[in-house]
C-alpha positions in Angstrom: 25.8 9.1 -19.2 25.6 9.8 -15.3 26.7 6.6 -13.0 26.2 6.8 -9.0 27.9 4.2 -7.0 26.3 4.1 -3.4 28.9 2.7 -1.4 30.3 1.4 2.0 27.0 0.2 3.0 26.9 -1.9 5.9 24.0 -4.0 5.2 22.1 -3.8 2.2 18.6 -5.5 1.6 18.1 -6.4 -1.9 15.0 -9.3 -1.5 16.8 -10.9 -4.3 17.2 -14.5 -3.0 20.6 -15.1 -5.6 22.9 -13.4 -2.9 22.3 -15.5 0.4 19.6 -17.8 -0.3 17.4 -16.0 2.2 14.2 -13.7 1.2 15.6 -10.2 2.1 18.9 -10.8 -0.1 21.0 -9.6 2.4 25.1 -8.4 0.9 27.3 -6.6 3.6 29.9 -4.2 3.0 28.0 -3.5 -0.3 27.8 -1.0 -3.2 25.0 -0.6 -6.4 25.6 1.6 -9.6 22.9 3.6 -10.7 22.8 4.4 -14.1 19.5 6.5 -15.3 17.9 5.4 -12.3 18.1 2.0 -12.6 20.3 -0.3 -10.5 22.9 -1.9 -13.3 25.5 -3.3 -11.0 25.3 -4.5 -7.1 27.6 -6.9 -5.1 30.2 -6.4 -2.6 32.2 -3.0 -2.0 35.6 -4.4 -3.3 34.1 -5.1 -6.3 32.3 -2.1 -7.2 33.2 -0.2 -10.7 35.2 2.5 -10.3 35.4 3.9 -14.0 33.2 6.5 -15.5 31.5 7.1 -11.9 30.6 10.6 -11.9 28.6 10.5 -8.2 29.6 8.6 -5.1 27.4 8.4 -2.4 29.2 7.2 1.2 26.3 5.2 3.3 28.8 5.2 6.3 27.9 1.6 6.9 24.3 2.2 7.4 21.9 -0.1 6.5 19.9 0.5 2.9 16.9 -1.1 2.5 14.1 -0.5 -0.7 11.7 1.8 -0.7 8.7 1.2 1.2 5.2 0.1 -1.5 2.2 1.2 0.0 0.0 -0.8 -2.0 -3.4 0.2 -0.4 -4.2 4.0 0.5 -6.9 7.0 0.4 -5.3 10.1 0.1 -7.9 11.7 -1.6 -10.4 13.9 0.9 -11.2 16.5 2.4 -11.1 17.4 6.4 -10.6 14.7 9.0 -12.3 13.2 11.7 -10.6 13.3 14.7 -13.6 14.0 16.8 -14.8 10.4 15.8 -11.4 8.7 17.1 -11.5 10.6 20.6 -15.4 9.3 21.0 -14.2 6.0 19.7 -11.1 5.7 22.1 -13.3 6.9 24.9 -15.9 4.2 24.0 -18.4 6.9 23.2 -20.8 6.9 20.8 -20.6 9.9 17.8 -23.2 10.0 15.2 -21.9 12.6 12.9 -18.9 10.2 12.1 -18.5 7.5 9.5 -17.5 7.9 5.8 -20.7 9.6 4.6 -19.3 12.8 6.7 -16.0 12.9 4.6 -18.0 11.9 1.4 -19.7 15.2 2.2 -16.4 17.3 2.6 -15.0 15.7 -0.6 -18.0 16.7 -3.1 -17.2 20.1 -1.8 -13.8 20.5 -2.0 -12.3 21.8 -4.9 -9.5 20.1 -7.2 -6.9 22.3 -5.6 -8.0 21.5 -2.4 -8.0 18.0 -3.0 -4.4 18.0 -4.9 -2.6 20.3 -2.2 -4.1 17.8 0.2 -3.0 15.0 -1.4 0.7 16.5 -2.2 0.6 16.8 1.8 0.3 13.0 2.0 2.6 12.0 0.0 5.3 14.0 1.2 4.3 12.5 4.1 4.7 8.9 3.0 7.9 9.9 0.9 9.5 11.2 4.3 9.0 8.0 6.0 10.3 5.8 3.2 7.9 5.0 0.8 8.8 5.5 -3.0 5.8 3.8 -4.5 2.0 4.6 -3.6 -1.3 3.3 -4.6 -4.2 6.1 -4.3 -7.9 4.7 -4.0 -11.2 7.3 -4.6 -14.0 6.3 -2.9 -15.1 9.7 -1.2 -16.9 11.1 -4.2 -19.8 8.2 -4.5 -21.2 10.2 -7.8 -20.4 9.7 -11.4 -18.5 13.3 -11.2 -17.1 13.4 -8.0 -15.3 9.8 -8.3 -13.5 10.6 -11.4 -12.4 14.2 -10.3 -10.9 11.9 -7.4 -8.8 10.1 -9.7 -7.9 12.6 -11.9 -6.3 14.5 -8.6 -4.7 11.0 -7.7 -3.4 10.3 -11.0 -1.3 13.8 -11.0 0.2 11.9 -7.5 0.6 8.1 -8.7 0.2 5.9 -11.4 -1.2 3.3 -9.3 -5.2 4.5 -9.1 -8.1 2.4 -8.3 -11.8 3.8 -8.9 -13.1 2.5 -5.4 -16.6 3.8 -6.6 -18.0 0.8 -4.3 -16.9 1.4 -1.4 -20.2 1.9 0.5 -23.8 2.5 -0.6 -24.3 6.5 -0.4 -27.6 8.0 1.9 -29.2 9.1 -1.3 -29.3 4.8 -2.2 -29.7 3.4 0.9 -33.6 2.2 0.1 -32.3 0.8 -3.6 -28.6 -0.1 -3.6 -29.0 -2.3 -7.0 -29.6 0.7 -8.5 -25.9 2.3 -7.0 -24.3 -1.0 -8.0 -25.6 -0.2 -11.5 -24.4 3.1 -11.4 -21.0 1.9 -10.3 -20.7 -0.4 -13.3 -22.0 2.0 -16.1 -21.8 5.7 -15.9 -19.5 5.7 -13.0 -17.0 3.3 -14.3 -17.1 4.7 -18.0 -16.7 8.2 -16.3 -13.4 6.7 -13.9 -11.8 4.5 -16.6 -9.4 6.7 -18.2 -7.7 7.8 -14.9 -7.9 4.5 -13.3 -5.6 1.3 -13.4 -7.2 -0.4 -10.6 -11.1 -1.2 -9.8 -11.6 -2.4 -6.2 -15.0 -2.8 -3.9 -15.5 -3.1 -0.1 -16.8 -6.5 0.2 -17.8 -6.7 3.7 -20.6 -5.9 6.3 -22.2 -2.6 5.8 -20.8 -2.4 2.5 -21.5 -4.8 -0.8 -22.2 -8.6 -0.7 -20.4 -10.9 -2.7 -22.8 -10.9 -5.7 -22.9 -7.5 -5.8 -18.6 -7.3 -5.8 -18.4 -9.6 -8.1 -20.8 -8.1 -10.6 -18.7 -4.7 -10.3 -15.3 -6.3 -10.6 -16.2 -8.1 -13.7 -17.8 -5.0 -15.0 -14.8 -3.4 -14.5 -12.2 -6.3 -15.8 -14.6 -5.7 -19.0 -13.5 -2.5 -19.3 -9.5 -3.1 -18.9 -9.4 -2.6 -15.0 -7.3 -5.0 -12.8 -8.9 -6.3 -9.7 -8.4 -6.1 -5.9 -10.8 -6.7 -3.3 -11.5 -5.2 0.5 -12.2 -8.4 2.5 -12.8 -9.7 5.2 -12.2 -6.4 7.7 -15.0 -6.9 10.0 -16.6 -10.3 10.0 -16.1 -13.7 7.8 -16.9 -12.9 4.1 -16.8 -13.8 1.0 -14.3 -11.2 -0.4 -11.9 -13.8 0.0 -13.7 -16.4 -2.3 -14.8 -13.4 -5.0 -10.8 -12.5 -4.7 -9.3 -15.3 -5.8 -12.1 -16.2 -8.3 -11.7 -13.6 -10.6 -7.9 -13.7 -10.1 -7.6 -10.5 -7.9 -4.1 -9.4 -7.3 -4.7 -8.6 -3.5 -7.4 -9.1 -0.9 -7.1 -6.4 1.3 -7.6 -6.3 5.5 -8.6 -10.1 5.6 -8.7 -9.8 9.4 -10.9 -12.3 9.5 -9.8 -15.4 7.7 -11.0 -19.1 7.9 -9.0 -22.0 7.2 -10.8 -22.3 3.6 -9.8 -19.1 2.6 -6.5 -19.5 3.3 -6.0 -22.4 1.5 -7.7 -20.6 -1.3 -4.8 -17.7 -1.2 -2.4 -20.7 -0.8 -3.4 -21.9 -4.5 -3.3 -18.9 -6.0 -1.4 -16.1 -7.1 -3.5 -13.1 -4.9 -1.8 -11.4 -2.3 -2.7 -10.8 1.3 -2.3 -7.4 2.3 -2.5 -6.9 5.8 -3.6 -3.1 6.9 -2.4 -3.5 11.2 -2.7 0.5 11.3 -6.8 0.3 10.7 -6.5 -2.3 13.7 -4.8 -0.1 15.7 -7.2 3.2 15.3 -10.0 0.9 16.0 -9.4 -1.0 18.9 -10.0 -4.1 16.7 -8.5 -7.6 17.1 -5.4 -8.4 15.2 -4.7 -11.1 12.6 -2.4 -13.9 13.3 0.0 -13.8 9.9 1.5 -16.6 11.3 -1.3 -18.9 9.5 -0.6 -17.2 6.4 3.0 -17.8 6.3 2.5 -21.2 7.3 0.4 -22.1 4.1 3.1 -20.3 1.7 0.3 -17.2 1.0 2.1 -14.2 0.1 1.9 -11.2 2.3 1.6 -7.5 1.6 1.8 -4.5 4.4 0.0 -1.4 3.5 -0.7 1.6 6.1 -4.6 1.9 4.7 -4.2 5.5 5.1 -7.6 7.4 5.1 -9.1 10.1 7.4 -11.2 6.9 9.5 -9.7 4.0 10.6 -6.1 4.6 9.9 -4.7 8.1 9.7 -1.1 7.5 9.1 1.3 7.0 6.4 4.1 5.9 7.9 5.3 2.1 7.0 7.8 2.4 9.7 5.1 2.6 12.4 3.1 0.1 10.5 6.6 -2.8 10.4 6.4 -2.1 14.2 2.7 -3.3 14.8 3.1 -6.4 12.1 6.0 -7.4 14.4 4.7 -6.8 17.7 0.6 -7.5 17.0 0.7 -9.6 14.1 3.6 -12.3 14.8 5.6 -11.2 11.6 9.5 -11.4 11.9 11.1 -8.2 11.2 12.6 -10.0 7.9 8.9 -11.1 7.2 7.7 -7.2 7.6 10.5 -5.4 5.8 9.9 -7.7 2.3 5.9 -7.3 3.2 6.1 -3.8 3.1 8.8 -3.8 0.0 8.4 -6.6 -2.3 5.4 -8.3 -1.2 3.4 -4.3 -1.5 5.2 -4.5 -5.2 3.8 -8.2 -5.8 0.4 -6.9 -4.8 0.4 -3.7 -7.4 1.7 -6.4 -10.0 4.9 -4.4 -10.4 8.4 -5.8 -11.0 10.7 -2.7 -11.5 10.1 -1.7 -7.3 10.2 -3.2 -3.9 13.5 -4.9 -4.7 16.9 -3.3 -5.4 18.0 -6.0 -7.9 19.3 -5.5 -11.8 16.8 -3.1 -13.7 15.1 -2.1 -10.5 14.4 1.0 -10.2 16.9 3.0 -8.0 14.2 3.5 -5.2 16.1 3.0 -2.0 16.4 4.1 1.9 19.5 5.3 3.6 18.8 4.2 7.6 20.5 5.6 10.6 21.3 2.7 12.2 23.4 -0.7 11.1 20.3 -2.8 10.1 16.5 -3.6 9.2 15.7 -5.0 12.8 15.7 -1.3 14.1 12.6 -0.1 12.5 10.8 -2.8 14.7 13.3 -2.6 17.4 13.2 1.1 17.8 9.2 2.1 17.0 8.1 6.0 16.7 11.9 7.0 16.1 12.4 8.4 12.5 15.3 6.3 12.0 14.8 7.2 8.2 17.9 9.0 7.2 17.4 9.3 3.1 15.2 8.6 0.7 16.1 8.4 -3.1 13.5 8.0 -6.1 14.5 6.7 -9.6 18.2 7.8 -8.5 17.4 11.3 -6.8 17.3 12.3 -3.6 13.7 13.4 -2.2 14.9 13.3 1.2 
C-alpha cells in the first residue's frame, strides 16, 4: 500500500475546528499521510510517521490549503459573448446578447464540441485550485438538448444539476405554463439519469415562485436534490421557496431582506455568494457581513458561464469577497472550501481532515491571507487530486 507524507508545511488549513478552536483549523510546521488518497494521519511535523512511507513531498514551508469547491457553475456552451460585456462596460445597449444567443450556439454544437469545451474549463478551474466542480445545463432549453448537456457534464463531474428552468425559451414566451410543464415531464424524465442536482432561476425575467416550486418538487419526486437561483436582481421569493423545500443552497441572493435571512439562519441551506457575476455586471455588491452575523452559512462559487461571469478562478473570486463583500480572508478561504462542500452536501472535500479526500493546494507564499492580499497573481504553486498531482 502506497503512503505520501506531505511535510515541512508552514501553515496548513485543515477547517477542522479540533486543532485550534478556530474555523480554518490552522496547525503550523505540519505534515498529512496519504494513503489511497485519503488523508489517514495529520498533526504536527515532529510527529509525522515515518515507517512504510514510500513518497515524501517537501512543502518548503508554504502554506497548504484545500482544494477550492466551486459549488455553482456553467461550463457547458458553446461560443462566448464578449461583444455583450464591451457594450455593457461601455454602457451601450446590444440586442443580440443575452442567454437566448448562447442557447442558440449550444443546440448546434456537437458533443465533442461541447466536451473539448468543457475539458478547457476545468483545466482551467483545476489550475487555479479547485478540485471539486459542480456543472449546471441550462443552454439547451429542449427535452434533447438539456440532457446531451449533462451527459457531456457528467463525463467532467459528478456534481450535475439539470438547470432546464433557467429561463423561458422564444419559442414559449406567449405560454410559459406550458415550458414549465415541459420542464417537469419530458424534460426532467429525459435529464434524470445524468443529473444529481435540479435547480431553477427564481428571479425577474425568469420563473416566479409558484412556478420554482412546482419544478423543484417535480424534481425531488423524481430523486433530484434541490438548489435554488435567488434573489440576483431584485427581492424574491427564491429565498422563501429555498428553504421551504429544504434546498441545500440559494444561490446569488444579492438581494436579501432581513426575513430571509432569518429564514437561512433556521435552517440548514447554504448561501452561496457568486461576487464574480457582480463584478462583470457592474452590479451592487452584497454585504455578507449580515449573513455572518445571523450564523447563516456561506458558500463562494465563481458562477462561471459565458454572460455574467466568465472566469473560473476562486482566487480572483476570495479577492472580491474580501475587498467588495466585507468577508475576512479566513471567512473566504472556508467559503470557498468547506462552506462550497456544505453546499453540494458533501463531506469527503473542502476539508483536509481524517477520511478526506487528499484534495489539497501547495501555495507559493507562507499563508491564506495572500490570495486576498496579493489579487491577479497565480500564487497557486500545486494542485493535487485524490493524492495525485494535476498541477
Amino acid at each position: 500500500m502506497s503512503r505520501t507524507l506531505v511535510g515541512n508545511i508552514g501553515l496548513l488549513v485543515t477547517n477542522d475546528s479540533s486543532f485550534d478552536g478556530t474555523p480554518l483549523g490552522l496547525v503550523t510546521n505540519a505534515a498529512f499521510l496519504i494513503e489511497r488518497g485519503t488523508i489517514s494521519w495529520i498533526g504536527e511535523m515532529d510527529s509525522a510517521p515515518r515507517a512504510e512511507v514510500a513518497n515524501y513531498i517537501d512543502a518548503h514551508g508554504r502554506c497548504i490549503i484545500p482544494g477550492f469547491v466551486d459549488s455553482h457553475a456553467h461550463l457547458i456552451f458553446a461560443g462566448d459573448r464578449s461583444e455583450e460585456f464591451r457594450a455593457r462596460m461601455q454602457g451601450e445597449r446590444y440586442s443580440s446578447g443575452g442567454i437566448d444567443s448562447t442557447v442558440q450556439l449550444t443546440r448546434q454544437a456537437d458533443n465533442g464540441h461541447l466536451l473539448q469545451s468543457g475539458r478547457r474549463l476545468v483545466a482551467e478551474a483545476n489550475a487555479s485550485g479547485t478540485t471539486t466542480i459542480e456543472c449546471k445545463s441550462g443552454y439547451g432549453l429542449t427535452v434533447e438538448d438539456e440532457a446531451r448537456q449533462l451527459v457531456v457534464a457528467r463525463q467532467l463531474t459528478e456534481e450535475t444539476t439539470f438547470l432546464g428552468a433557467h429561463v423561458v425559451p422564444k419559442e414559449y414566451a406567449d405560454s410559459p405554463d406550458d415550458y414549465v410543464d415541459l420542464v417537469c415531464g419530458p424534460m426532467l424524465d429525459a435529464a434524470k439519469p445524468h443529473a444529481k442536482w435540479i435547480d431553477v432561476f427564481c428571479d425577474k425575467g425568469a420563473f416566479t415562485g409558484d412556478q420554482a416550486r412546482k419544478i423543484l418538487k417535480a424534481g425531488m419526486a423524481k430523486g433530484l436534490l434541490p438548489r435554488i437561483h435567488a434573489n440576483q436582481l431584485e427581492p424574491g421569493e427564491g429565498v422563501q421557496v429555498g428553504v421551504e423545500l429544504g434546498a441545500a443552497s440559494v444561490d446569488h441572493v444579492t438581494y436579501l431582506s432581513d426575513a430571509d435571512i432569518d429564514l437561512l439562519s433556521g435552517s440548514k441551506t447554504l448561501a452561496t455568494l457568486l461576487p464574480a457575476a457582480e463584478f462583470s455586471t457592474r452590479s451592487v455588491y452584497s454585504d455578507a457581513r449580515r449573513l455572518f452575523e445571523a450564523g447563516v452559512k456561506v458558500a463562494l462559487a465563481s458562477d462561471c458561464n459565458p454572460g455574467s461571469s466568465y472566469t473560473t478562478n476562486i482566487p480572483f473570486v476570495i479577492a472580491l469577497a474580501v475587498r467588495e463583500l466585507h468577508f475576512s480572508p479566513e471567512q473566504a478561504i472556508w467559503s470557498a472550501t468547506k462552506g462550497g462542500a456544505m453546499a453540494l452536501r458533501r463531506k469527503d472535500v473542502g476539508h483536509l481532515g481524517l477520511s478526506a479526500q487528499a484534495n489539497f493546494s501547495i501555495l507559493s507564499t507562507p499563508s491564506y491571507i495572500h490570495l486576498a492580499y496579493r489579487p491577479g497573481v497565480p500564487l497557486i504553486d500545486e494542485v493535487w487530486r485524490n493524492g495525485t498531482r494535476i498541477k
